[in-house]
TIKOLVO-178534 format. One line per field, with one value per residue (C-alpha): residue in one letter; chain; x, y, z. Coordinates in steps of 0.5 Angstrom, whole numbers, padded with zeros to 4 digits. Last residue first. Layout:
BEGIN
code <- a / ...
unit <- A / ...
X <- X / ...
Y <- Y / ...
Z <- Z / ...
//
This chain:
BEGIN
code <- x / x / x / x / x / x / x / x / x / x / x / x / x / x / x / x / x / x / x / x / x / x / x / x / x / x / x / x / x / x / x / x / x / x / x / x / x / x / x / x / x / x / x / x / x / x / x / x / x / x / x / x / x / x / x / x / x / x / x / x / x / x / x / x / x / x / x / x / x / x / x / x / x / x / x / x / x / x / x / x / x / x / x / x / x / x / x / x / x / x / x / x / x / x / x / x / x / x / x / x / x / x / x / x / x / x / x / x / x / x / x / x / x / x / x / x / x / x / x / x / x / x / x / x / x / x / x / x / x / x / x / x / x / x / x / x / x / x / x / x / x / x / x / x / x / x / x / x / x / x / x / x / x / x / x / x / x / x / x / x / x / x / x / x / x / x / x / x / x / x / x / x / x / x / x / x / x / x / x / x / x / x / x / x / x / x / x / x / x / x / x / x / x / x / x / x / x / x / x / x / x / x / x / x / x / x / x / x / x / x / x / x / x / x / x / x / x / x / x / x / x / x / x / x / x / x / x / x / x / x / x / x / x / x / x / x / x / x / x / x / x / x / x / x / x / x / x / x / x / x / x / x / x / x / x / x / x / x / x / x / x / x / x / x / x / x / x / x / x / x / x / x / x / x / x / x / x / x / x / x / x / x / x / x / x / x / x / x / x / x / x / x / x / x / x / x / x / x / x / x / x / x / x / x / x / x / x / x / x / x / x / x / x / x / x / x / x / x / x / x / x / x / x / x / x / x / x / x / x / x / x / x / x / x / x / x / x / x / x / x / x / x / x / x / x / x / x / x / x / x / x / x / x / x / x / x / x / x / x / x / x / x / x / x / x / x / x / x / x / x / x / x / x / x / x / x / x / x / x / x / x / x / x / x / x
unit <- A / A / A / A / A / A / A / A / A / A / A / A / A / A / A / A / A / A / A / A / A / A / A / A / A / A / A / A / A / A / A / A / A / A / A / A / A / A / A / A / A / A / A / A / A / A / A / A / A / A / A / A / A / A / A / A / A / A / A / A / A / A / A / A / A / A / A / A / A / A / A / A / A / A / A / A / A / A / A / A / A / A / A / A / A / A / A / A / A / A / A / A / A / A / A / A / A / A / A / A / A / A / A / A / A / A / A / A / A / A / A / A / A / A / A / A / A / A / A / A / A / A / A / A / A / A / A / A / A / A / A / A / A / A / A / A / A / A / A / A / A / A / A / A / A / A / A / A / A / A / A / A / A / A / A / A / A / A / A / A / A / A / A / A / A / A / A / A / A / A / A / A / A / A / A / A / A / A / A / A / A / A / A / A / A / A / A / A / A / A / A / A / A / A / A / A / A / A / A / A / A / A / A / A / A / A / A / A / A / A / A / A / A / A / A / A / A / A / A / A / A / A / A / A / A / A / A / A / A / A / A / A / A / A / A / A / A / A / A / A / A / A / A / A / A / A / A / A / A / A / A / A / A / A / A / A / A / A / A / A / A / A / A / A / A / A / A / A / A / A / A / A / A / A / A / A / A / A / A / A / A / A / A / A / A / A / A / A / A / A / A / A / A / A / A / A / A / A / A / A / A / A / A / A / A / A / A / A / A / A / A / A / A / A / A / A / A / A / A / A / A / A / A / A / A / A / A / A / A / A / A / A / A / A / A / A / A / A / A / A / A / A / A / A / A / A / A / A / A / A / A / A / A / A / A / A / A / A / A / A / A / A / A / A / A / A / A / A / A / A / A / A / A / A / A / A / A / A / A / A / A / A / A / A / A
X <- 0043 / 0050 / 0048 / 0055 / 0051 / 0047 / 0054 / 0057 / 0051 / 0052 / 0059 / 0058 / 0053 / 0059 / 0063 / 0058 / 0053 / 0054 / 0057 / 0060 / 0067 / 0069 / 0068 / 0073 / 0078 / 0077 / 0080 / 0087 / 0087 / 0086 / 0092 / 0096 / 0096 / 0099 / 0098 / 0093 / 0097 / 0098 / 0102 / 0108 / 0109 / 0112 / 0111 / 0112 / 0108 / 0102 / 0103 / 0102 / 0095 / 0094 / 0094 / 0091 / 0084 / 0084 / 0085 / 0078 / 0074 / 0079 / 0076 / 0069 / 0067 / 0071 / 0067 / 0061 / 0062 / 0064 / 0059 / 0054 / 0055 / 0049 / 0052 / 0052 / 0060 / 0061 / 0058 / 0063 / 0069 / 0067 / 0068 / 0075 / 0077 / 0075 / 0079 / 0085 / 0086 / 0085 / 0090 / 0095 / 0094 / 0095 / 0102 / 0104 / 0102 / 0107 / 0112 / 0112 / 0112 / 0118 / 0122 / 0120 / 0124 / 0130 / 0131 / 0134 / 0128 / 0129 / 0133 / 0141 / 0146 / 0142 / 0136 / 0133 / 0126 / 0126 / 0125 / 0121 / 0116 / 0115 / 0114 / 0109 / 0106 / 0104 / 0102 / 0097 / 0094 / 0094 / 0090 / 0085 / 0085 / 0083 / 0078 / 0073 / 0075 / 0070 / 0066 / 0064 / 0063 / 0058 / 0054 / 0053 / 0051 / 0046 / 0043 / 0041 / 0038 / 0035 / 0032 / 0029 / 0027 / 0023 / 0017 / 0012 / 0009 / 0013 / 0008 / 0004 / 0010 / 0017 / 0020 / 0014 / 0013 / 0008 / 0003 / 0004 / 0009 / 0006 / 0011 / 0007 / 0013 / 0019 / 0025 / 0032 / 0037 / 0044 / 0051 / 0055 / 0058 / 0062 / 0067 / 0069 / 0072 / 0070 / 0063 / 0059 / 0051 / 0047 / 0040 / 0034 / 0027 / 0021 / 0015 / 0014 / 0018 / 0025 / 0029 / 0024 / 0023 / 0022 / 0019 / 0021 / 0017 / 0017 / 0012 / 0019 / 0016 / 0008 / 0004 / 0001 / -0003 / -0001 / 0005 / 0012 / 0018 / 0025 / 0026 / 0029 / 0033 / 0031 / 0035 / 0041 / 0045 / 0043 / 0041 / 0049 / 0048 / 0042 / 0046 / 0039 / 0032 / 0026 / 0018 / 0012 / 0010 / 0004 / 0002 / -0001 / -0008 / -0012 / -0008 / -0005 / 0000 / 0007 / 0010 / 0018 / 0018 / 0023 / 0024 / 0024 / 0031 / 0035 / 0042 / 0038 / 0032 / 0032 / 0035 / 0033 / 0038 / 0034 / 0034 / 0039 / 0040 / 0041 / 0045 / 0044 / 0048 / 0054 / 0051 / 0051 / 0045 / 0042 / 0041 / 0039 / 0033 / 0028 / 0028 / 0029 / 0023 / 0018 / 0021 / 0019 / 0025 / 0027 / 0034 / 0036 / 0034 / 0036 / 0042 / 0043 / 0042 / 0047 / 0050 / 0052 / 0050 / 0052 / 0058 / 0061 / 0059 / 0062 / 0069 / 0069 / 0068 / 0073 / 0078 / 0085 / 0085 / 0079 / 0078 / 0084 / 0080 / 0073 / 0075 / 0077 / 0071 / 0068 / 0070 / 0069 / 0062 / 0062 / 0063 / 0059 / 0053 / 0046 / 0041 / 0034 / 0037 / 0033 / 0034 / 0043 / 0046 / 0047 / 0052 / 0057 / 0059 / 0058 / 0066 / 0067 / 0071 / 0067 / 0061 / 0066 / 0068 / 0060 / 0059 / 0064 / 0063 / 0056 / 0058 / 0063 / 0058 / 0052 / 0058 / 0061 / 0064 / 0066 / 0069 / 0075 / 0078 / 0083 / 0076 / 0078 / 0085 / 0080 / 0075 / 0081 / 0085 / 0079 / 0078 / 0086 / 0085 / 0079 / 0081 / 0088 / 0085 / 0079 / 0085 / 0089 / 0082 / 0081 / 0089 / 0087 / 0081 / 0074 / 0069 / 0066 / 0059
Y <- -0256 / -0255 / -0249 / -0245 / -0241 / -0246 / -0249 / -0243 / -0243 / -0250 / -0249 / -0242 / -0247 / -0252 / -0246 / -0245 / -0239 / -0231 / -0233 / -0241 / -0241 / -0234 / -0236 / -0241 / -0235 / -0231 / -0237 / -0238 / -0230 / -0230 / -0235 / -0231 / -0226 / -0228 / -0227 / -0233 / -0238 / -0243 / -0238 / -0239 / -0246 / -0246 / -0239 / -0242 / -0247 / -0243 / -0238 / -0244 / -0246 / -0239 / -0239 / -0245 / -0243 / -0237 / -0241 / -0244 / -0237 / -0234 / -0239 / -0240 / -0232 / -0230 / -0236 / -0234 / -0227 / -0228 / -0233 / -0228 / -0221 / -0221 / -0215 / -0209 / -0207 / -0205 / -0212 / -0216 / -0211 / -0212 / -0219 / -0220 / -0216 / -0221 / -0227 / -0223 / -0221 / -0227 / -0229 / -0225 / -0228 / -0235 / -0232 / -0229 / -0236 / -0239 / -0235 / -0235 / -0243 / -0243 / -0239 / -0242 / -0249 / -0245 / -0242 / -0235 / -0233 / -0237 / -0230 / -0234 / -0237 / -0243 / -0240 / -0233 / -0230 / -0223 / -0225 / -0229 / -0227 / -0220 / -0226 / -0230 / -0222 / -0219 / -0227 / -0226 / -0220 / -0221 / -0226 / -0223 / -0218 / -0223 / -0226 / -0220 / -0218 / -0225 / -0225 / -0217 / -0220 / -0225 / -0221 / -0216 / -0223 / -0225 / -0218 / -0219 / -0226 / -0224 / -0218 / -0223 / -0228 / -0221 / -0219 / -0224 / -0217 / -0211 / -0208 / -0206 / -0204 / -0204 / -0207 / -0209 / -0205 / -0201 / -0206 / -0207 / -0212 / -0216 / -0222 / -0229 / -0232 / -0230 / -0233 / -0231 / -0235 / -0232 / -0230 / -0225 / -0217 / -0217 / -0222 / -0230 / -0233 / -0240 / -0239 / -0238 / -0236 / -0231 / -0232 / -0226 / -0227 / -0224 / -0224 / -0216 / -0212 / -0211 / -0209 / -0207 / -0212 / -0210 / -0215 / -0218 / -0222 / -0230 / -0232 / -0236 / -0243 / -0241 / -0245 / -0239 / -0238 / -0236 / -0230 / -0233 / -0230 / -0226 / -0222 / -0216 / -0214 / -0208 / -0203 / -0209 / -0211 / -0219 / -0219 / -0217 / -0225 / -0228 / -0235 / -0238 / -0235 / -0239 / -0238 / -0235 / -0228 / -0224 / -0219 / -0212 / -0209 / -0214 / -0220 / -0224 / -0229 / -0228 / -0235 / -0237 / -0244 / -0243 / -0247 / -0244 / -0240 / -0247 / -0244 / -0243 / -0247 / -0253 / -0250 / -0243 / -0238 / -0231 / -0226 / -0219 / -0215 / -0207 / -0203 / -0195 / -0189 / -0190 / -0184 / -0186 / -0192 / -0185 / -0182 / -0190 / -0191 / -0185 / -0183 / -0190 / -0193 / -0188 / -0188 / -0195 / -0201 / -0207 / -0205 / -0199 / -0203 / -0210 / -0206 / -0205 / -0212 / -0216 / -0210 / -0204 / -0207 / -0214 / -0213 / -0207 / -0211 / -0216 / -0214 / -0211 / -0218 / -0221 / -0215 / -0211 / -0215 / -0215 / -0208 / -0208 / -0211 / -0209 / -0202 / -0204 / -0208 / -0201 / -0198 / -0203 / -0203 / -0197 / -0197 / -0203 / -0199 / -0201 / -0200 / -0196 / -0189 / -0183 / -0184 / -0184 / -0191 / -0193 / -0186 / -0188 / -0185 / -0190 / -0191 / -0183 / -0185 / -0182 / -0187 / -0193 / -0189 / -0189 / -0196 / -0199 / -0195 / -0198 / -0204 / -0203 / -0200 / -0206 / -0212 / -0208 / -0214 / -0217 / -0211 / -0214 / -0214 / -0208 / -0205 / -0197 / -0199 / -0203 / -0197 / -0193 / -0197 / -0200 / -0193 / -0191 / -0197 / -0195 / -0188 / -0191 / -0196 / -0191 / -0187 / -0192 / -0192 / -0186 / -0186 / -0192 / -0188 / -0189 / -0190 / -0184 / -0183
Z <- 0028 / 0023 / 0019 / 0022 / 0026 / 0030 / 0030 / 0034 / 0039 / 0041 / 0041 / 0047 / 0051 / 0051 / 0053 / 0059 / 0059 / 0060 / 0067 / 0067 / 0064 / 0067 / 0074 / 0073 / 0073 / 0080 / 0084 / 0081 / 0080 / 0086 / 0088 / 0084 / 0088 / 0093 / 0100 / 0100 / 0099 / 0095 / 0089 / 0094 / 0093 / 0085 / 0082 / 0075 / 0076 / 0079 / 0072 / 0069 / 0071 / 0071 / 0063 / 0062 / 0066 / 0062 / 0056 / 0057 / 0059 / 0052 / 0048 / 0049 / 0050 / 0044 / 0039 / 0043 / 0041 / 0034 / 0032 / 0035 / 0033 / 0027 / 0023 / 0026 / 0024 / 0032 / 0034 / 0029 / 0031 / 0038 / 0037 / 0032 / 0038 / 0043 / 0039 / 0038 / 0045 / 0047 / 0041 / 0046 / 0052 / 0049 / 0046 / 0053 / 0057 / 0051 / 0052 / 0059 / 0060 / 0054 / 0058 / 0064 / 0061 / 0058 / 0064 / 0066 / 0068 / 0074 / 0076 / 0076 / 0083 / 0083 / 0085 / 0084 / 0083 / 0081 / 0073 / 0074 / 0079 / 0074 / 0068 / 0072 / 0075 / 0069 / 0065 / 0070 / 0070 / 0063 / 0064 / 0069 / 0064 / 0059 / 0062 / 0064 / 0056 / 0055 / 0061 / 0057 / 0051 / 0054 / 0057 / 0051 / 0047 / 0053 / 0053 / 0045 / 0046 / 0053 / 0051 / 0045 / 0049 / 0054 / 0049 / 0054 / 0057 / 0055 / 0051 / 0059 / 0061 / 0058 / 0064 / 0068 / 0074 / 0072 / 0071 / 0079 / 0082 / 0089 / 0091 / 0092 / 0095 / 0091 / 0093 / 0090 / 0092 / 0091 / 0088 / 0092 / 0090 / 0097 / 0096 / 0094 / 0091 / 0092 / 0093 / 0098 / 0098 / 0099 / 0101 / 0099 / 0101 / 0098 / 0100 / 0102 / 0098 / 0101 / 0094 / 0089 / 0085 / 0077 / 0072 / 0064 / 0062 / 0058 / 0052 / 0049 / 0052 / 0049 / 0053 / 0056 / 0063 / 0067 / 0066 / 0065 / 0069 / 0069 / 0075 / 0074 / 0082 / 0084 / 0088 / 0089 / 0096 / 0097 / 0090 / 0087 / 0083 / 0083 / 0083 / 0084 / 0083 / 0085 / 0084 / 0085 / 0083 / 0084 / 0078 / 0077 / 0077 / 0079 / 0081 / 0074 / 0075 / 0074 / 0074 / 0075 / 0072 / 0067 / 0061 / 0055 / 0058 / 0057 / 0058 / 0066 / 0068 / 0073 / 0080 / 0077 / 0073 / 0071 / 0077 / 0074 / 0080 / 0079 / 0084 / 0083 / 0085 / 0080 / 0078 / 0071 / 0075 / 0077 / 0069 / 0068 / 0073 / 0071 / 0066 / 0062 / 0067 / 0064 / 0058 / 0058 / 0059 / 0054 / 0051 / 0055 / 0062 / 0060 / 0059 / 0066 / 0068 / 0066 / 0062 / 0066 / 0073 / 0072 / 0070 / 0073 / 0079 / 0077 / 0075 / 0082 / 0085 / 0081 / 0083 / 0080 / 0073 / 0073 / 0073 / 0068 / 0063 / 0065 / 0063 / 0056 / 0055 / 0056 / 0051 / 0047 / 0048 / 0047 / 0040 / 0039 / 0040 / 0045 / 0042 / 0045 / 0047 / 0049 / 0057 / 0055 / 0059 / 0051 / 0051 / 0055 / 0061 / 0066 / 0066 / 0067 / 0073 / 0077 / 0075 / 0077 / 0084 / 0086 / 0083 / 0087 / 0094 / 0094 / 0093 / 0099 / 0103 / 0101 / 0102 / 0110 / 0113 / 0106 / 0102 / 0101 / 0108 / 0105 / 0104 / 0103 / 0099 / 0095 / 0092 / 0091 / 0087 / 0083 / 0081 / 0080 / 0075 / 0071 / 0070 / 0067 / 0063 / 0060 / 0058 / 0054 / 0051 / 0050 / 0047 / 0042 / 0040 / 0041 / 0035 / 0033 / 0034
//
């Protein structure tokens, strides 16, 4: 497999636009009346774009490579661009969850549930964080207990995000009773299986593709439903490791295209507005403003290079990632802080993209795990704990 081109990846960009245009051209109101159709439509209009066309979503594939990641980093750049619930569900569906599939999953499971998420006709759910347990994995208190042939589960999830509308969520669990903190297991929920219960909650962006709690009171899976099957038991901390690093790298290009997005729409601003007889562009002040928002763009796209390469190379990718992941999520937030200034009052209001962008951006200091979380990782690799 060769690595994409810069005329692929020009065309993976332009496919990517056409399809967040058509999706939010359908939902003017952002999907929010109808969540199930537009998700649906989203993932329909991503497949038909070519964005599932990656050869780690292949039934035969066990590892997913670098150089589709790079294809699909630069989707995820204009796709956030366009839509924060866009970007996630491409997220969630091709990495949080989906590569969770590739990684970990039977043959069984493979035949059967990616050639369907390459159709953009399933919506897979990733259930990890609880309200004590998310960047420490270890103590997760969701149980899996032993019922015959299969499993009862008891817990409860949050922040699950696109559970409201998912196929299956993949719920990580421990089965009892073990002492082993890493000894955790991949299960498959069906969507309305009995005992489960499913809450969407607010949050500041909003839109269709929510975050939610997840409660499981008892809910029945079968051996077949572990992800892996029966060889999957307790094997999930290494899943985790190697979907958290994917994870990360695609926040990471999520929070550059908002950027770029940014700095799009603060230099086009500039330039039309007019005061005091001239295009405010004309001052040295916003000059300076721009020129900083395009040099912080600039070494974000530095830092998420740097990490594809590291992936693609196949050597242990971590450092990079999470030295991607913490800069460009915090220069982010900086670079739409400015961006509000250059468009003065009008980025307060809700016709103004701007005040989107404002929103989406905090989004990318938190998913895949917070910039503190990111330096912890990074001092691990240095040697320093």
């Amino acid at each position: 497999m060769s690595a994409p081109s810069a005329a692929d990846l020009t065309a993976v960009r332009e496919r990517a636009a056409a399809a967040c245009q058509e999706v939010l051209a359908a939902f003017p109101d952002g999907g929010v009346a109808a969540p199930g159709d537009a998700i649906a439509a989203a993932l329909a209009a991503f497949s038909g774009a070519g964005l599932f066309d990656l050869g780690f979503l292949q039934p035969e594939s066990s590892t997913v490579d670098g150089r589709d990641m790079r294809t699909a980093a630069a989707a995820m750049e204009v796709i956030a661009g366009h839509s924060g619930w866009l970007a996630s569900t491409y997220l969630v569906t091709l990495v949080v969850a989906g590569a969770c599939v590739v990684v970990a999953g039977s043959p069984a499971q493979k035949a059967e549930l990616l050639p369907r998420l390459r159709r953009g006709a399933l919506q897979l759910a990733f259930a990890l964080t609880e309200p004590d347990a998310g960047s420490d994995a270890g103590a997760i208190t969701t149980t899996a207990e032993p019922d015959g042939d299969g499993f009862l589960l008891n817990g409860e999830k949050i922040y699950t995000t696109g559970a409201a509308t998912a196929d299956h969520v993949i719920v990580v669990a421990r089965v009892v009773p073990t002492e082993d903190r890493r000894a955790l297991t991949l299960f498959l929920v069906r969507r309305g299986a009995p005992s489960l219960s499913i809450e969407p909650l607010t949050t500041l962006a909003g839109g269709p593709h929510a975050s939610c709690r997840v409660r499981l009171d008892g809910v029945r899976v079968e051996a077949a439903d572990i992800v892996g099957g029966p060889a999957g038991l307790g094997k999930a901390w290494g899943v985790l490791r190697v979907t958290g690093t994917l994870e990360r790298l695609m926040v990471s290009a999520q929070a550059l295209g908002l950027a770029s997005a940014a700095v799009a729409r603060s230099v086009a601003f500039a330039k039309e507005r007019r005061q005091f007889g001239q295009s405010i562009a004309g001052f040295q002040a916003i000059q300076h403003t721009l020129v900083e928002m395009r040099t912080m763009e600039t070494g974000m796209r530095l830092f998420l290079d740097n990490a594809l390469t590291a992936l693609e190379s196949g050597r242990d990718a971590t450092e990079a990632v999470s030295m991607a992941k913490y800069t460009c999520s915090e220069q982010l937030q900086r670079i739409v802080a400015m961006g509000m200034r250059v468009l003065g009052g009008r980025a307060y209001f809700e016709f103004e993209d701007m005040a989107r962008y404002v929103r989406e951006a905090p989004f990318t200091l938190y998913a895949g795990g917070t910039v503190e979380i990111q330096k912890l990782l990074i001092a691990r690799q240095m040697g320093l704990t």
